[in-house]
N, C-alpha and C positions, 0 to 999 in steps of 0.2 A: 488077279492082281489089279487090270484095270479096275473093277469093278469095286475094289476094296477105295482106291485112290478116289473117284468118283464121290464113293460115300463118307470118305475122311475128308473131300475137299468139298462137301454139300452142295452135290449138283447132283440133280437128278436123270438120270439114265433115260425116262420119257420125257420129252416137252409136251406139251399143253395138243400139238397139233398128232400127237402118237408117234413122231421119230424118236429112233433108237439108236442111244449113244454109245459106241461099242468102238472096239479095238479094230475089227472089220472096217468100220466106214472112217474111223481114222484114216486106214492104209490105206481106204479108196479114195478120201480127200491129199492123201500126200502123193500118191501116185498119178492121180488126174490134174494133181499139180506139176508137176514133172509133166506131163504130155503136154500140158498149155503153156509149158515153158520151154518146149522143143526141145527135153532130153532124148538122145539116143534113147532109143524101147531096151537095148540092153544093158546100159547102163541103170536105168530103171529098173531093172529088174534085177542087176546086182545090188540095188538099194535099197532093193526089198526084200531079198535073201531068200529069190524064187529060183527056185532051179529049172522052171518052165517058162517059156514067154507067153504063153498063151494064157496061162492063169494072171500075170502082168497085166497084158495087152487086153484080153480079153473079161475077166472077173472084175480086178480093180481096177479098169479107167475106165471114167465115166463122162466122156464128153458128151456136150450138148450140140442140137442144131446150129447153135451161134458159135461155137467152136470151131466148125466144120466148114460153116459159110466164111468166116475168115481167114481159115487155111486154104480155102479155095478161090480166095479176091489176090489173095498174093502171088507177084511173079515166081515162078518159078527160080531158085536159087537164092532167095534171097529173104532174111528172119527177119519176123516182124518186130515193130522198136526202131 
């Protein structure tokens, strides 16, 4: 189905640099948005209609080193914004 929509909406599934546009890095882009926006991990992962945390937590988020440096500059208690 993604893959149909993709082709009905003329984009193509590889870009120029060999990524690949799939329903997977969807989730992992919407879920690794959710962790940089300090959702509860199990909320997350009722949002994503994982009945594991670890496939959440673990598969689809994809924080970066600067993700990690900034959750570690902040006082504890207290969300950044």
């Amino acid at each position: 189905m993604f893959q149909r929509d993709l082709r009905d909406a003329q984009i193509e599934p590889v870009d120029e640099e060999g990524r690949v546009l799939d329903f997977h890095g969807q989730r992992t882009t919407f879920i690794t948005s959710l962790a940089r926006a300090d959702v509860a991990p199990a909320k997350a992962q009722r949002l994503a209609r994982h009945t594991d945390i670890n496939l959440t937590m673990g598969v689809y988020t994809d924080l970066q080193l600067e993700d990690l440096h900034a959750a570690s500059s902040e006082p504890s208690g207290t969300a950044p914004g």
